[in-house]
C-alpha positions in Angstrom: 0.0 0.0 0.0 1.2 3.7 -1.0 1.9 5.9 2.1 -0.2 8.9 0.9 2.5 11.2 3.0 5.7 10.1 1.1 5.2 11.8 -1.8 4.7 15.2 -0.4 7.8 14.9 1.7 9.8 14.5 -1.7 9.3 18.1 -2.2 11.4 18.9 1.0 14.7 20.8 0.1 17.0 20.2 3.1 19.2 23.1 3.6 21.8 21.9 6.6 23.3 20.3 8.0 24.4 18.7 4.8 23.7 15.4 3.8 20.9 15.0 6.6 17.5 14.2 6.0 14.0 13.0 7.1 14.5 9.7 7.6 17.6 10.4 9.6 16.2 12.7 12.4 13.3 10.6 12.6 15.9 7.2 13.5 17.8 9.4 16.0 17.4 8.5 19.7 16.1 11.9 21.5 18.3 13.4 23.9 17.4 14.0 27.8 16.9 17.6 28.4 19.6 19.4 28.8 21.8 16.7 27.6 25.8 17.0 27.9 26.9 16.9 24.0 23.2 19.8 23.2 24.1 21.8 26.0 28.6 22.1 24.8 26.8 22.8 21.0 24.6 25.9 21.8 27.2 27.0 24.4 29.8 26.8 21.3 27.5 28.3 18.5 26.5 31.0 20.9 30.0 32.0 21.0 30.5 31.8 17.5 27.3 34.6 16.9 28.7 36.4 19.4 31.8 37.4 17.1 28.9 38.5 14.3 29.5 41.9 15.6 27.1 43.5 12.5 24.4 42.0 13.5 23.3 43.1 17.2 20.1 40.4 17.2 22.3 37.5 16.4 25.2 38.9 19.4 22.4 39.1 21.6 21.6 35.6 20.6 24.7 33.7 21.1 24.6 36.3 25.1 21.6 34.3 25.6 23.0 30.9 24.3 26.2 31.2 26.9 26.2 28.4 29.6 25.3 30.4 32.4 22.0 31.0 30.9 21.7 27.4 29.8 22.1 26.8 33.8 19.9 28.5 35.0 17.4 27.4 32.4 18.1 23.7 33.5 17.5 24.8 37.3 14.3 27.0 36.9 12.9 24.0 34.5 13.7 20.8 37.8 12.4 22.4 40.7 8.7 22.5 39.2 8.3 19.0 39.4 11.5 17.5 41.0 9.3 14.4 41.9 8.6 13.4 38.3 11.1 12.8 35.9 11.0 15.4 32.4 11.5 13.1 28.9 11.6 14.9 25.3 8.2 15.2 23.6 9.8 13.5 20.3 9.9 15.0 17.2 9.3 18.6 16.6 8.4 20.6 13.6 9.0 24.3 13.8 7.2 26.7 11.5 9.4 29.9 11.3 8.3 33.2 10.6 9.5 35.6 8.3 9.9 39.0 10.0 12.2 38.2 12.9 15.2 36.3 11.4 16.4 35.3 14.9 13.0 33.7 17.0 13.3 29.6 14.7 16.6 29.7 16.2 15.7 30.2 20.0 12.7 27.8 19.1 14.9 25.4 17.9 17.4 25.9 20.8 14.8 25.3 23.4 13.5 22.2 21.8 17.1 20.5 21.6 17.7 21.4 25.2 14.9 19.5 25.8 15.9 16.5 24.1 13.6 16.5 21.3 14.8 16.4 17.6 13.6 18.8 15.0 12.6 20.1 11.6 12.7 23.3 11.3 10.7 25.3 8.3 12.6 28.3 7.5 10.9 31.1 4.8 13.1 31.9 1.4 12.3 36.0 2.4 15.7 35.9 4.6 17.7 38.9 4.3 21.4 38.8 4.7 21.2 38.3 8.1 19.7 35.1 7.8 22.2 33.8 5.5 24.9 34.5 8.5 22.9 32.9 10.7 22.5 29.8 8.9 26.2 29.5 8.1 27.1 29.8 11.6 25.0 27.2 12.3 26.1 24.8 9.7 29.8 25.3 10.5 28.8 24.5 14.0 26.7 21.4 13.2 29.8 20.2 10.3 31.9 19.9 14.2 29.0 18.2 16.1 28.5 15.3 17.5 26.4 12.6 15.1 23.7 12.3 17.9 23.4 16.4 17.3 23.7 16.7 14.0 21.9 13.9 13.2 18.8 14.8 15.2 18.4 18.3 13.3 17.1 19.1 9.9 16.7 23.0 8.2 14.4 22.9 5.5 12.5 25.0 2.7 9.6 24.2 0.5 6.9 26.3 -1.4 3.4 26.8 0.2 2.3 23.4 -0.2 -0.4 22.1 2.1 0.0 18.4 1.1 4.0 19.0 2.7 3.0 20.7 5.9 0.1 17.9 6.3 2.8 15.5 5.6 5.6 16.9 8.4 2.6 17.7 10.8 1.1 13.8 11.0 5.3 12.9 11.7 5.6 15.4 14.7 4.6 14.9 18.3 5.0 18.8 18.7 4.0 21.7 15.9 5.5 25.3 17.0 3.8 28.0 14.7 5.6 31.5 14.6 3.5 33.6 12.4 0.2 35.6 12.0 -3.5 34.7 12.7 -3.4 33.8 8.9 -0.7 31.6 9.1 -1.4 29.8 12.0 -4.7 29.1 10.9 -3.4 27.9 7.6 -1.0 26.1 9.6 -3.7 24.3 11.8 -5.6 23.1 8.3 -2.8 20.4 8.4 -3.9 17.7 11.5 -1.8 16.2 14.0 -1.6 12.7 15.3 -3.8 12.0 18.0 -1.1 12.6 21.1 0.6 15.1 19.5 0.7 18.7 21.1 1.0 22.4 19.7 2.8 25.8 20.9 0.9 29.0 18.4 2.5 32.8 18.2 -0.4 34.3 16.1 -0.4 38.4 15.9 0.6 39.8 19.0 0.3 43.9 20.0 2.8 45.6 22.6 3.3 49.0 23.5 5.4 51.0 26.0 4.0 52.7 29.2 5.9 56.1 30.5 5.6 57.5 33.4 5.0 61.5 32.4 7.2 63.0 35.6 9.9 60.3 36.1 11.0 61.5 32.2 11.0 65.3 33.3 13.1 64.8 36.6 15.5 62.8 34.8 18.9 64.1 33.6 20.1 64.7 30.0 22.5 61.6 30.1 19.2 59.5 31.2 17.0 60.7 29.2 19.4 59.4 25.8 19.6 56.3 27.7 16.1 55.9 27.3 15.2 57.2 24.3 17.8 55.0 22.5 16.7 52.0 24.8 13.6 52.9 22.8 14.5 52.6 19.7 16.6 49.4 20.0 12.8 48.1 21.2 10.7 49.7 18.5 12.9 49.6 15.2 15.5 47.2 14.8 12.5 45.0 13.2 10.8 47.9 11.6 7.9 47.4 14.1 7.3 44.3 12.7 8.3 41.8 16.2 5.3 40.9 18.6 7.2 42.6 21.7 7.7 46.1 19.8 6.0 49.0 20.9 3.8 50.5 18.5 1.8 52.7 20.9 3.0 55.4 24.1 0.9 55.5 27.1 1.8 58.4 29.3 1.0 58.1 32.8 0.3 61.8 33.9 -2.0 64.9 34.1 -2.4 67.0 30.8 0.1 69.8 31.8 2.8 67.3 32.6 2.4 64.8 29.5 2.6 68.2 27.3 6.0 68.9 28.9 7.4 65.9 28.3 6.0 64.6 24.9 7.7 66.4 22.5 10.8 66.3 24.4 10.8 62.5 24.6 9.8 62.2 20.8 12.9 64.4 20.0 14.8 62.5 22.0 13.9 59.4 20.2 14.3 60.9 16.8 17.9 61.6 17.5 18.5 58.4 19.0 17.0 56.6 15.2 19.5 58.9 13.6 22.7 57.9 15.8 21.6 54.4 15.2 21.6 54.7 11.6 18.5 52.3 11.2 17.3 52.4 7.7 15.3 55.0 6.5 13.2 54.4 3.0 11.1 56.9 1.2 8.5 54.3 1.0 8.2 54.7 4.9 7.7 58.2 4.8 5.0 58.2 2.6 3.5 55.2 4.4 3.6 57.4 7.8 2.4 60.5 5.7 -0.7 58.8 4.8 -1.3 56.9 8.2 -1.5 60.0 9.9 -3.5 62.4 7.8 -5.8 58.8 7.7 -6.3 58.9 11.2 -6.7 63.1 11.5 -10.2 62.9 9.1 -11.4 60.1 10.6 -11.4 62.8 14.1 -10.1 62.4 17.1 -6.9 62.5 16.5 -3.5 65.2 16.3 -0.6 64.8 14.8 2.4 66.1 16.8 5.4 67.8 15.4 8.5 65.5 15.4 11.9 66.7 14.5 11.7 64.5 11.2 9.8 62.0 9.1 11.7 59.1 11.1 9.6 59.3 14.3 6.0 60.1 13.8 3.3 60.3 16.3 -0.7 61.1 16.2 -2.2 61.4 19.7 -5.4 59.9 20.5 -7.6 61.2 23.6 -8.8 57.6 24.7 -7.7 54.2 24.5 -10.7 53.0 21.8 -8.0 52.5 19.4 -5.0 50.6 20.9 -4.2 47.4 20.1 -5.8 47.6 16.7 -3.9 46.8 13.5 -1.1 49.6 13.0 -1.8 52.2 10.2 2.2 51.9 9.4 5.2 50.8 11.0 9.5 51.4 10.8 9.0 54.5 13.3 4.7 55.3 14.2 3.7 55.4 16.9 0.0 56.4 18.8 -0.1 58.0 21.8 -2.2 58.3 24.7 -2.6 59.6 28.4 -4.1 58.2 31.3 -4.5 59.6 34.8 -3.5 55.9 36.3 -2.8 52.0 35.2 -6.4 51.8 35.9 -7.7 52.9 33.0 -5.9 50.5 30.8 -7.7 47.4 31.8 -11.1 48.2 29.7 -8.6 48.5 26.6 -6.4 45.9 26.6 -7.2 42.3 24.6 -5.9 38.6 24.7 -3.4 39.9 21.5 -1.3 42.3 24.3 2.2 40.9 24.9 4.7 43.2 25.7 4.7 46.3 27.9 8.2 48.2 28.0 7.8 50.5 30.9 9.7 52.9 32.6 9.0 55.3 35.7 6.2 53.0 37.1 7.2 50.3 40.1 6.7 46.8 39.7 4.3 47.3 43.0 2.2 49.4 40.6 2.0 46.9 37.9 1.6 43.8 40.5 -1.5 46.1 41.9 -2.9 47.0 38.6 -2.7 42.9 37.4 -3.8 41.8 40.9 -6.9 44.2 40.9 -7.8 43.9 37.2 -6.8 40.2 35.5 -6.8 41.5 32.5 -7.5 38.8 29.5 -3.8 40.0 27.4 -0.2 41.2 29.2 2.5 38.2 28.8 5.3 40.6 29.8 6.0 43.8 31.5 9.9 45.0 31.0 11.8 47.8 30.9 12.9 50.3 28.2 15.5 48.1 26.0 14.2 44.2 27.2 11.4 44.1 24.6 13.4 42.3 22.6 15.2 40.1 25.2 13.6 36.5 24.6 13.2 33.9 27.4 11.9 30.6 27.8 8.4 32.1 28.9 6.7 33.6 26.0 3.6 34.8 25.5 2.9 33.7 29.0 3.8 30.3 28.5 6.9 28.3 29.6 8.3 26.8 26.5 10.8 24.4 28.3 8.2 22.8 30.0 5.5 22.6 27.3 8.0 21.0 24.8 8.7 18.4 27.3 6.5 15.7 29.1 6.4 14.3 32.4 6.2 11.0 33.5 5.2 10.6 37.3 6.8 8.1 39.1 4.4 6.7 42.6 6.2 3.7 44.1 9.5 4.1 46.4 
């Protein structure tokens, strides 16, 4: 009898390591989490990203790949169940999207350090950064150990449903980074029975500022932030779940006046000492967003020092979290008296909140008293960015590993 699935999986194109493929991962014997051999190859290609000194996302990737952040990943994952033991799910398949070069690779890193082996789906949009990345990587799977290298396969293929039906009945775990649309394109492919799935769909984040802790701070602080700012908002264009698109000033009127256009200069200058790249086609994008938003009512567009930061104020919070009229530097902003009034806005989509000039206490108060459906995270300026093994308020170590209880002494 014809296996229906083999077919499709001849359309695969394996790109690394070379001369793996899918019959190989699926014959290697999973790992333990946070096996010996996985743990000294992320510590060793962390190391080598960390010399890609063009590339700040993949530096910051290999920071997070050094062993004492593997450790205390391995400690926080035993003490939540240090009476059962933690296996590898199996095999997973990782759906990667196509505006953050970086996230497949801490999705993949996570999985192997929980002992799982994996196929990884990587999109043929990839800049130039993506191309270093994956050289790195295959120069450090070409010195790893078989049981490594073996367990891992890269691949491309065209939008072809019968291929991702094909690698989703093999997996025992599907990890979709992506949009609504592509998750739910994703999810038209079914899984086995036991098999388990992590989703990323479209998220929303924003920054919260504290109106009067940006006026009582000094000149050398205030750069600090406004360039902590832009390392959130723009190093993706916008386009990352965790970067801010909106500003919430905590403040009365008279105090979010003074500071506004202060902070918004502050944050142009800061885009144009980064040199982060600034089309035409973004201009007129922002051009049109704004003077779209200004006759629909309701809203005014502030003077900026230049077309690379734009902002259009809105007098209530209808609005927020709602699809962004443009992106690569626009931004809404908003004022409210207290945290308060932010729980009737925000939605199940809100991930991120950068923050700065408002105490954890205040935060811990407002989520205590509120519950609010959305908020994964809460960080401050310059972390919206920083990824960890909880994401989008779930812990990804755990979920991509099982438990098996053990009763008898």
């Amino acid at each position: 009898m014809v296996d229906p699935l083999a077919e499709p999986l001849t359309r695969v194109q394996p790109v690394l390591p070379a001369g793996n493929d899918l019959a190989r991962v699926r014959a290697t014997p999973r790992a333990l989490p946070f096996d010996a051999e996985r743990l000294a190859f992320i510590a060793g290609f962390g190391e080598a990203l960390r010399r890609l000194r063009d590339y700040p996302e993949l530096v910051a990737l290999g920071f997070w790949a050094r062993p004492a952040n593997l450790k205390r990943l391995a400690e926080r994952l035993a003490i939540a169940h240090p009476a059962a033991m933690r296996l590898p799910r199996g095999l997973a398949f990782h759906v990667a999207p196509a505006n953050v070069d970086t996230i497949f690779v801490y999705s993949l890193l996570l999985s192997m350090l929980a002992g799982n082996n994996n196929i990884v789906r990587i999109s043929a949009r990839g800049g130039d950064q993506t191309g270093s990345l994956l050289q790195v990587l295959a120069t450090a799977l070409a010195g790893a150990p078989p049981a490594v290298r073996d367990g891992l396969l890269v691949v491309r293929y065209d939008h072809d449903a019968g291929v991702t039906r094909a690698l989703s009945a093999l997996a025992d775990l599907r990890i979709v980074w992506g949009g609504d649309a592509t998750v739910g394109l994703i999810r038209e492919a079914p899984l086995a029975p036991a098999a388990t799935e992590l989703v990323f769909p479209n998220k929303y984040s924003l920054a919260v500022l504290d109106a009067g802790h940006w006026l009582a701070a000094d000149a050398a602080t205030r750069a600090r932030l406004a360039k902590a700012f832009v390392n959130d908002s723009l190093w993706f264009g916008q386009a990352a779940c965790s970067s801010p698109r909106a500003l919430v000033w905590r403040g009365d009127d008279a105090t979010v006046d003074a500071a506004s256009p202060d902070f918004w200069a502050a944050v142009d200058a800061a885009a144009a000492t980064a040199g982060i790249d600034f089309d035409g086609a973004y201009a007129v994008a922002k051009l049109i967003a704004e003077q779209g938003l200004a006759i629909a009512g309701g809203a005014t567009i502030l003077a900026t020092p230049s077309n690379r930061i734009r902002v259009v104020r809105r007098p209530d919070l209808a609005g927020l979290g709602e699809p962004a009229a443009a992106a690569h530097g626009f931004f809404l902003e908003h004022r409210v008296d207290s945290l308060a009034a932010l729980a009737p806005a925000a939605r199940r989509h809100w991930q991120t909140i950068v923050s700065e000039g408002v105490p954890a206490a205040d935060w811990r108060d407002f989520l205590w008293r509120s519950r609010p459906h959305g908020i994964d995270r809460i960080m401050g300026f310059g972390a919206a960015l920083d990824f960890d093994a909880v994401w989008d308020g779930t812990d990804l170590l755990a979920a991509m590993t099982r438990l098996t209880a053990i009763g008898i002494s």
